[in-house]
C-alpha positions, 0 to 999 in steps of 0.5 A, a space after each residue: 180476414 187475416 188482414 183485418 185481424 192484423 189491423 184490430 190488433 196493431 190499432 190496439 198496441 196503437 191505443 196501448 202505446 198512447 196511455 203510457 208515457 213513452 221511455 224517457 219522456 219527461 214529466 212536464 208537471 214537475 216544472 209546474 206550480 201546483 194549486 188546490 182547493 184548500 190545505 189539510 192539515 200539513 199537505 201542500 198542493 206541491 206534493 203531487 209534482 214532486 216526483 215522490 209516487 209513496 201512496 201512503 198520505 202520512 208519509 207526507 208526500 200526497 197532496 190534501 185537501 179539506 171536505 170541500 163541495 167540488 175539491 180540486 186540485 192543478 198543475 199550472 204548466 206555465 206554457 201550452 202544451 198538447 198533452 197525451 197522458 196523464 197519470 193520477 197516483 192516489 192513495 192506497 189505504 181503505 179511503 182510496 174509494 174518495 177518488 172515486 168520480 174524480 175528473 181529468 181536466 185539460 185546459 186553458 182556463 185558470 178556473 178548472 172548467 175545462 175539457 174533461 180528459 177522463 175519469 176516474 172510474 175504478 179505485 182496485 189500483 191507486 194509480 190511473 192512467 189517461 190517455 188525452 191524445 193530445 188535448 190542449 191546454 196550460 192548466 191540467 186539474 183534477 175536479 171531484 165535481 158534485 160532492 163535499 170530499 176530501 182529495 188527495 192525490 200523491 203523484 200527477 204526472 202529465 206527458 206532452 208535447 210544448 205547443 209552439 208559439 208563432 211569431 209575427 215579424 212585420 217589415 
């Protein structure tokens, strides 16, 4: 029993390890080209890498998009990576509730109809953390499928690891 209750444990550190970046580890998204669905006002796609996590949308560093059908949002990562975490920082004032439904997406395909990472189920805190363990992919978005929304996002960082290529020599 004592056995058992030891492995429960240490599985979940395991689980609690993997949905954080580790110290050091470099936030990959910084390196990226930053798109979205359309342009509010001044916010640019670009201010969700720029490394500013300020949750306050008129300090001017959140990205936003219009009222759109299906807003999203990515970070082409310009090289494939297996990624392990990914950190959504919104906004923190009465309109958090918009992120509400928002998805995680991890992919290859340029179009954000990709493998979904998670979502984002509750808005108590305007940062979320998902754990990706490892899922593949070049393009890292985040679709608020279904509903005409506004979406801002303030901070994405993505934690992984760079997929190496192989090489073919022919002799």
């Amino acid at each position: 029993m004592k056995t058992l209750v030891a492995l429960l444990f240490l599985g979940s550190l395991g689980l609690a390890w993997c949905c954080s970046p580790p110290p050091g580890a470099t936030n990959i998204a910084r390196s990226g080209e930053a798109s979205e669905s359309s342009v509010y006002d001044v916010s640019q796609a670009y201010n969700a890498i720029d490394g500013v996590t300020d949750t306050i949308w008129n300090h001017g560093s959140c990205a936003h998009t219009n009222k759109d059908p299906s807003p999203w949002w990515k970070v082409d990562l310009k090289e494939k990576y297996n990624v392990n975490v990914v950190v959504v920082t919104g906004r923190s004032d009465e309109l958090m509730e918009r992120l509400m439904g928002a998805e995680v997406r991890i992919g290859n395909s340029p179009d954000n109809n990709n493998p979904v990472c998670g979502k984002v189920t509750q808005v108590s805190d305007p940062t979320t953390i998902f754990c990706c363990n490892g899922m593949e992919g070049q393009y890292v978005s985040v679709v608020i499928p279904g509903r005409s929304e506004r979406l801002t996002l303030c901070e994405v960082e993505v934690y992984g690891d760079l997929i190496a290529e192989e090489k073919h020599v022919c002799w």
